[in-house]
Every structure is written in structure tokens, then in C-alpha cells.
C-alpha positions in Angstrom: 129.4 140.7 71.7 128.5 139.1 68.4 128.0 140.3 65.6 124.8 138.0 65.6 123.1 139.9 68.6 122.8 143.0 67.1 119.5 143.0 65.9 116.3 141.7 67.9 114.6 138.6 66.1 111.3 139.7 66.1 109.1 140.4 62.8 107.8 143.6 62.0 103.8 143.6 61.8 102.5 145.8 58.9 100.2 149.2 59.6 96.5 148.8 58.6 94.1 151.5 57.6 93.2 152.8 61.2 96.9 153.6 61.8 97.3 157.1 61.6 100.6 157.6 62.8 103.4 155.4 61.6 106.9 156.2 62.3 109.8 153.6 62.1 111.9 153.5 65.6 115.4 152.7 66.2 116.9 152.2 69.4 120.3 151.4 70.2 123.3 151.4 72.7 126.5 153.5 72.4 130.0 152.7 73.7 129.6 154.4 77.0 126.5 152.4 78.0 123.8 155.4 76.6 120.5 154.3 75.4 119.4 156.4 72.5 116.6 156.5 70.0 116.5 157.6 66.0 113.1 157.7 64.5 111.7 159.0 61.0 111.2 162.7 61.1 108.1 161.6 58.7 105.7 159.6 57.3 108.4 157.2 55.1 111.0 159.6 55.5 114.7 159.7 56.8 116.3 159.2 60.1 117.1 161.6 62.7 120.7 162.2 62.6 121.2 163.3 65.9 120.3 160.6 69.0 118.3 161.5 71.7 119.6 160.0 75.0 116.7 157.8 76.6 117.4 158.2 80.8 120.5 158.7 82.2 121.2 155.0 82.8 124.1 152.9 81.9 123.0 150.1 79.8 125.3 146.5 78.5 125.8 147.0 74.9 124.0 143.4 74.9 121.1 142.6 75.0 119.0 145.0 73.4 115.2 144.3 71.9 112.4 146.3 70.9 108.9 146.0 70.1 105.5 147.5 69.6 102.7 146.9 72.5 99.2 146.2 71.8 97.9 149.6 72.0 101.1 150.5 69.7 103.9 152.2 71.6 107.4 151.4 71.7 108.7 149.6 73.7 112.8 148.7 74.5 114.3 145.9 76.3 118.1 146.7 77.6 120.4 145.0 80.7 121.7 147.7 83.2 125.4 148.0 83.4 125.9 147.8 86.8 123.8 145.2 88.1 122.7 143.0 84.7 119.1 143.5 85.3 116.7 143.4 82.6 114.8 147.0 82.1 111.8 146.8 80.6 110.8 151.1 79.3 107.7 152.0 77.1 106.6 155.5 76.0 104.2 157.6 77.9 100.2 156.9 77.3 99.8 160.2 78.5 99.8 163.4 77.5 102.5 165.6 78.5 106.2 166.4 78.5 108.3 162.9 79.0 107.8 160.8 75.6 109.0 157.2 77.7 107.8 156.9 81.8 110.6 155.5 84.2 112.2 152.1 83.4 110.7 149.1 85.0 113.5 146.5 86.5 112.4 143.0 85.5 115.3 142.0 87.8 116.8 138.1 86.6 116.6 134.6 88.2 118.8 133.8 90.4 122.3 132.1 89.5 121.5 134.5 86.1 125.0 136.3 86.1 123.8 138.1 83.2 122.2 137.7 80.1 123.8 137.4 76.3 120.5 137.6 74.3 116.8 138.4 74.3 113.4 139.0 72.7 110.2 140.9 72.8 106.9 139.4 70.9 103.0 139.6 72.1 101.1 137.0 73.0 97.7 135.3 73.1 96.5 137.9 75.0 98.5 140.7 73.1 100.6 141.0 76.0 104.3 141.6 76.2 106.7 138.7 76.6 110.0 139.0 77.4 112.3 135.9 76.1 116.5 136.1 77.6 118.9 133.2 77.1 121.7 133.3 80.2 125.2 134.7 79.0 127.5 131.8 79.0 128.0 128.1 76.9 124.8 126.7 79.1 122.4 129.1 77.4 119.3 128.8 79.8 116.0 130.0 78.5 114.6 132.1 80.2 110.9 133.8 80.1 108.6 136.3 81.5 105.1 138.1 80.9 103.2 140.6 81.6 100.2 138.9 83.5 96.6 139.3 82.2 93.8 141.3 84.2 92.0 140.0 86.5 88.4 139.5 86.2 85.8 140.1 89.1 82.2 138.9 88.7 79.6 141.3 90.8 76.0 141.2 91.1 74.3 144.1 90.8 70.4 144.4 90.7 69.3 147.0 88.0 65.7 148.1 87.1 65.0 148.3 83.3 63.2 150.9 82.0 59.8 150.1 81.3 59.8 148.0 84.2 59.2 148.4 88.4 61.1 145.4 90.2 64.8 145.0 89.5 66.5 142.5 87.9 69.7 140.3 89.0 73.1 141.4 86.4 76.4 139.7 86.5 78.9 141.7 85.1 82.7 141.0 84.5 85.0 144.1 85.3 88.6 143.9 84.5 90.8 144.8 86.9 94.9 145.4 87.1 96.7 142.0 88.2 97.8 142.1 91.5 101.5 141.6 90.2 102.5 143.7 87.0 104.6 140.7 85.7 104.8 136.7 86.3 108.1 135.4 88.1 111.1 134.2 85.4 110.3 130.9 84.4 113.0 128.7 83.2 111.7 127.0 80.0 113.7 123.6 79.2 116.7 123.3 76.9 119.4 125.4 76.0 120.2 127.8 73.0 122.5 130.3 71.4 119.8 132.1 69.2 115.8 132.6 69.8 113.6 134.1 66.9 109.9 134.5 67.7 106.9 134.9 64.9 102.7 135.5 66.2 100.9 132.7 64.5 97.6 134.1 62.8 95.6 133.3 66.2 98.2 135.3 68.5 99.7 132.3 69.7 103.7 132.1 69.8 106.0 130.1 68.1 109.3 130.0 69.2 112.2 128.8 67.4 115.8 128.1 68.9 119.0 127.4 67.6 121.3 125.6 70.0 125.2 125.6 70.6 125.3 122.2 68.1 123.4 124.5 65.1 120.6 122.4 66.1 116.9 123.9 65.1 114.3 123.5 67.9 110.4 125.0 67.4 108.3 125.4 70.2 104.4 126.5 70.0 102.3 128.3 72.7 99.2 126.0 73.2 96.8 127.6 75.1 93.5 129.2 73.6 92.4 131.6 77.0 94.1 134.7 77.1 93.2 135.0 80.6 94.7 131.5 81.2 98.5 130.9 82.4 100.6 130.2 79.0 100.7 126.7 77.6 104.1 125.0 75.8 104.3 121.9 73.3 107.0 121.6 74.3 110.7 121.8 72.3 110.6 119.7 69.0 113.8 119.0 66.8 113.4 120.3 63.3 116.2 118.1 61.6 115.2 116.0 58.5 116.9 114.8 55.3 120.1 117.1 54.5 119.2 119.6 56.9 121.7 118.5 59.8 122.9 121.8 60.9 121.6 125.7 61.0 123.5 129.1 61.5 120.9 131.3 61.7 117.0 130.9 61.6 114.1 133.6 60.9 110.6 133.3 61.0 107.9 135.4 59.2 104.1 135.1 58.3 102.6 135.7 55.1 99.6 137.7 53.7 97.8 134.6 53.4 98.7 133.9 57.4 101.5 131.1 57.3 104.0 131.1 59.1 107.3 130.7 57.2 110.8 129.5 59.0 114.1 130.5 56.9 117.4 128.7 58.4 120.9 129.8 57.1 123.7 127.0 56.5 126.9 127.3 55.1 126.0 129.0 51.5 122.4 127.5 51.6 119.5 129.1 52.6 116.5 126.7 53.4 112.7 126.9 54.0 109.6 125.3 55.9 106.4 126.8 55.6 102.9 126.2 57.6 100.4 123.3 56.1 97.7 126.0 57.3 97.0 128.2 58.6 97.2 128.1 62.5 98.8 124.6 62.3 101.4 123.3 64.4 102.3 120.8 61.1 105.4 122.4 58.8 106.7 121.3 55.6 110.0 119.4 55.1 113.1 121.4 54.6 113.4 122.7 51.3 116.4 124.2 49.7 114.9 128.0 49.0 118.5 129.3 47.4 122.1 128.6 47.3 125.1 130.3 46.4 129.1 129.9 45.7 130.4 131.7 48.9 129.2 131.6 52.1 125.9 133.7 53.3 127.1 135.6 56.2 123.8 136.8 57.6 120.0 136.6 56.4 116.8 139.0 56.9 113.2 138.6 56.8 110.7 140.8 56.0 106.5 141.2 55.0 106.3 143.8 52.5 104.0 146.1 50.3 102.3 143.5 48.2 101.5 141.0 50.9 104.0 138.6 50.7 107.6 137.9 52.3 110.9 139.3 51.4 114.2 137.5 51.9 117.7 139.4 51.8 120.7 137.2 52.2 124.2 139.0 52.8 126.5 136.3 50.6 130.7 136.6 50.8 132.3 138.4 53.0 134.6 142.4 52.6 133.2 145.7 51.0 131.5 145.4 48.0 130.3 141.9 48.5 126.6 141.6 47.4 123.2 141.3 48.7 120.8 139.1 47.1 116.9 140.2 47.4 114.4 137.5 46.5 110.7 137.5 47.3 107.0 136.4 47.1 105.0 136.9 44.0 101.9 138.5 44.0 101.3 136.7 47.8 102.1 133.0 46.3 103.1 130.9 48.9 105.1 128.9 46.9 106.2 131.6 44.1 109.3 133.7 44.4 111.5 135.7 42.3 115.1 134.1 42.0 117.7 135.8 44.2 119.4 138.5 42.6 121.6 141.1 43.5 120.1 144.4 45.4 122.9 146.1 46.7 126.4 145.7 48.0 127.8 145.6 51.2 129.7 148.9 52.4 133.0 148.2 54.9 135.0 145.5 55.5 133.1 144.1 58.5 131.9 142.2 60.1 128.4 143.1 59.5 124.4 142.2 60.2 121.3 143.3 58.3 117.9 143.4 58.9 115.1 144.5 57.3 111.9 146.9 58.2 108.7 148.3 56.6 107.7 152.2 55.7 104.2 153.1 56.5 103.5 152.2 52.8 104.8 149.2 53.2 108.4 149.9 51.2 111.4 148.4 53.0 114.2 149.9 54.6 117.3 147.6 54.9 119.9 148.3 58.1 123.3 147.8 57.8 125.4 147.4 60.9 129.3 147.7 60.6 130.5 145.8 63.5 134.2 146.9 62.3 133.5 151.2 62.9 130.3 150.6 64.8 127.9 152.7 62.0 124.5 152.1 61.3 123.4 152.9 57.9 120.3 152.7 55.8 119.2 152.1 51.9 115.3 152.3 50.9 113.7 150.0 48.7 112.1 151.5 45.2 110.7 148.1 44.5 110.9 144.7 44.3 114.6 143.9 44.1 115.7 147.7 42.9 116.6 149.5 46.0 118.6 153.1 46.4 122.5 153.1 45.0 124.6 153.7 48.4 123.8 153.7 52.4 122.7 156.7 54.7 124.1 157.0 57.9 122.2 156.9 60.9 123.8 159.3 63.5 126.6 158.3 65.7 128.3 155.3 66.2 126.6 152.7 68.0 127.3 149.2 69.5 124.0 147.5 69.1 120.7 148.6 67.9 116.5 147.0 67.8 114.1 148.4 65.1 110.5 148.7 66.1 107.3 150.7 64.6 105.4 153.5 66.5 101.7 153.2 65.4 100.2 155.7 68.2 101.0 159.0 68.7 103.2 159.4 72.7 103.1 162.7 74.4 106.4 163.5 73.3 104.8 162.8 69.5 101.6 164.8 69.8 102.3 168.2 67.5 104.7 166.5 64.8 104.3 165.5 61.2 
């Protein structure tokens, strides 16, 4: 497994004033093929230190995504063990004892030997969509949804008060689709890394990274969220310098544009939206560079409304972390990089980056080399806590989501 598939590129979508509940999530994989969860035992507070085993299920180490449904429970993306299967598990609407319901089998196209990566985001509709790329050099892209409702027009003749005949009513009633979730649908190209980002409107944009470094963007085009999804259709993203990308993350802003960040070499660069909604982007701009090469990059929206960048730079322990970020919700205003921490270990290693309820960040540090998780919390801006807190047992991957709604098994807490 990489060390570049431990984290699932999705971008965490900040609480609003009718959440009332708020608790970061952690979910992750252990040697033996257990799927486990940490959360915060508060409101902005620390970790679990203990794991709780999710099912008794033997899961691949790889993939592993999470994400947050509409109506704000978790939800985990893992590959059985046994038979490479995608299993889709969210928690329990319900009240009662079980805090998840029984894992759903998405199954996987056939000639799919397995998968080496994967996604969760929300659509137009607010729907889950499940993104995979095929294990293997060929990298097929692979996608699948939750389908919409269906909606049944009936007549019905009511009599208004006030009056003596009736009159004729068409009403629209939502019903469950006959089919859960839409067939795998093989979208064209190939990649090595996906990264997904909700425009302001709900649509998706996609961006790959294939086996060349080559950046690819894609754009859900359809404006019905009862209607089958609509693609643009891949579209290179290589102009002037910019000839090859590591790494690429996507993020929107508090003034809803959507901003792509690709990693090369020891150079981090940028594109932004024109506007808001569009499917236009800037020209590649260098955003920071450095004098040894950035292993690994995070994105993040944060407390005062604007984006936040961490970029791992150099490699062995105590090799830093440079923080840079929006001012004051200025598209084109940021702070200039500077160092927020150090790394701990020797590696290899991958960050990522997730809000408090309040908005402050917590930054995750994965040791590929002892297989720890650990944690540092920002104070603000660039200062964040001296040293890393670990995060319970060892693990071999891990996805960070948010639980906005209380679950039956969260009913009673903090």
C-alpha cells in the first residue's frame, strides 16, 4: 500500500449554526483486517484512545474512505478481505442499541480483481457517490451512486373548505428507487489518484492524476437531481511550467470557489475558480516553493472562512511543516508559508487536515514506518500545539469524517 492512499481525498464541509452535535470521526483498518472507529469524546476535545471494532468483518488495509451523508451520519467505504468487494456501512437513523446497521456489498465490475483506491463525496442530489480506481498499472475509473427517488404523480380530488364540489390535485410523492444503487459505471481514462470537491451548486468536480503525473478535471454537468448524472468529460490541466503533478487537492472557499492545489517536486502550485459555479479555472500559479522536496500536502477550510494549506517539506524526524493560509477570506491573500510544526519519526509519512466544531484544525499524522496515528491541534493561524498525541493502536490506514447528527449509539453523550 502507499503511503499516498492513506487518507481519503475528500474535503471536510464546515458545521453551521443548526448543527448541534459535532464530533470529528476517525475510521481506520488494523493489521489483522479490523475495521475500527476513534471519535472525539467532546465537543473539540481529544480522541478516544481505545478503538471500537466496527463488525466482525475482515477488511483490505486499502481502500478505505469516509464521509458524511446528507442528513449527517457517517459513513465508511472499505474492500472485504476475502472477496475484494466494496462495503458500503452508515450509522443507524434509528434509535436503539447498534450505532452502524449491517454493511451493504456494493459488489465490483466484473474483470475488477480488486481495487487500490477510492472516494466518497455527495452529489447534485446530496446523494452518496462512491468513486474506486482498479488495483493495477491500468487504473480504471470506476463509479457508483446511490439512485434518486422516484417520483409518482396521483390525482386525487379534494373538497376545500368553504366549498361543496371537489377539486382535481396532482401531487408528487417520493417514493424509494426500485434499486438502492446504480450499476458500476466505468468512466473513461485511467488514473493513480482521484480527489473530489462539491462546487457551490452541489455539482462534482473531479480531479485525477494519472500514471504520467498528468492532472485531468472533470465536472458533473447536470442541473436535475432527479436526472441520471451528466460528465464534461476529462480535460487536461497542463499549461506553461506546469508539465507534471505528484499530488493534487481541491478545496472551496468561504466566498464559494473552488481552489485546486497540485504538489511537484519542491513546488506547490494553484488554480482557483473565475466564479463562482464556473467550469473556467485560472492558469497555474506558483503558490510556494521550497529547497527540499514536499513529501505530502493538505487542504483544509478553517475558522475564519478561508483555506488552509499545510505542506510536509524534506524528509526524516524533525523535518518541518509549513502552514500557510487565506487572509481574512481573500481569494488571492495568504500568509507566507512558515513553519507550524515538525514531523515526528522517520517515515514515511502522510498528513491531512480536519476542522473542530469551532472551526480550529486538527492535523493527522500517519507514520507509515510504526503504523501510529497521531494528532496536534491548531491554537491559531500558523501556531499549533508543541508535540503529537497518539491516537490508539496501531493502524494501517485511516479516513476522517465529521458526525453532525446524533446515531443511536450517540444519543445520551456529551
Amino acid at each position: 500500500m502507499s503511503i499516498e492512499q492513506t487518507i481519503d481525498d475528500a474535503t471536510p464541509v464546515m458545521p453551521d449554526d443548526s448543527v448541534s452535535y459535532y464530533r470529528v470521526f476517525i475510521a481506520a483498518v488494523q493489521d489483522d483486517g479490523a475495521l475500527v472507529y476513534f471519535d472525539q469524546t467532546t465537543e473539540n476535545g481529544p480522541f478516544n484512545s481505545t478503538a471500537t471494532r466496527l463488525g466482525a468483518a475482515s477488511y483490505a488495509t486499502s481502500p478505505l474512505s469516509a464521509w458524511t451523508t446528507l442528513d449527517g451520519y457517517v459513513s465508511i467505504l472499505a474492500q472485504d478481505r476475502a472477496t475484494h468487494n466494496l462495503t458500503y456501512i452508515t450509522e443507524n437513523t434509528a434509535a436503539g442499541e447498534d450505532r452502524f446497521i449491517d454493511p451493504v456489498d456494493l459488489g465490483r465490475p466484473s474483470g475488477v480483481s480488486a481495487f487500490g483506491n477510492s472516494l466518497l463525496t455527495s452529489g447534485l442530489d446530496g446523494l452518496t457517490n462512491v468513486f474506486a480506481l482498479s488495483q493495477g498499472k491500468d487504473g480504471q475509473i470506476w463509479w457508483k451512486y446511490e439512485n434518486p427517488p422516484q417520483i409518482v404523480e396521483t390525482v386525487q380530488f379534494v373538497v376545500p373548505p368553504g366549498m361543496t364540489e371537489p377539486v382535481q390535485v396532482v401531487a408528487k410523492t417520493a417514493y424509494p428507487p426500485e434499486q438502492p444503487w446504480s450499476d458500476w459505471v466505468q468512466m473513461p481514462g485511467a488514473s493513480s489518484r482521484l480527489t473530489a470537491c462539491a462546487n457551490a451548486d452541489g455539482r462534482i468536480i473531479l480531479c485525477s492524476v494519472n500514471s504520467n503525473r498528468q492532472p485531468y478535471i472533470n465536472f458533473q454537468t447536470g442541473t436535475d437531481p432527479l436526472a441520471p448524472e451528466i460528465w464534461a468529460g476529462w480535460q487536461p490541466m497542463i499549461d506553461g511550467a506546469v508539465v507534471a503533478i505528484d499530488q493534487i487537492e481541491m478545496a472551496m472557499d468561504g466566498a464559494s470557489l473552488v481552489h485546486i492545489f497540485g504538489r511537484s517536486g519542491s513546488r506547490i502550485y494553484m488554480k482557483a475558480q473565475t466564479d463562482v459555479n464556473s467550469d473556467t479555472f485560472s492558469d497555474w500559479v506558483l503558490f510556494a516553493a521550497f529547497e527540499q522536496q514536499i513529501q505530502d500536502i493538505a487542504v483544509s477550510y478553517c475558522a475564519d472562512g478561508g483555506l488552509y494549506v499545510a505542506a510536509h517539506v524534506g524528509s526524516g524526524n524533525d523535518s518541518p511543516i509549513y502552514a500557510t493560509y487565506q487572509v481574512a477570506n481573500q481569494t488571492h491573500h495568504w500568509t507566507t508559508p512558515r513553519v507550524a510544526t515538525f514531523m515526528r519519526g522517520t517515515g514515511p509519512t502522510a498528513i491531512s487536515l480536519f476542522p473542530n466544531a469551532d472551526g480550529a484544525l486538527n492535523m493527522f499524522l500517519y507514520n507509515g514506518a510504526d503504523r501510529t496515528l497521531s494528532y496536534t491541534a491548531q491554537e491559531s493561524g500558523a501556531f499549533w500545539r508543541t508535540g503529537w498525541t497518539p491516537i490508539g493502536e496501531k493502524v494501517a490506514n485511516y479516513a476522517v469524517t465529521q458526525d453532525v447528527t446524533p446515531s443511536a449509539g450517540d444519543i445520551g453523550a456529551d
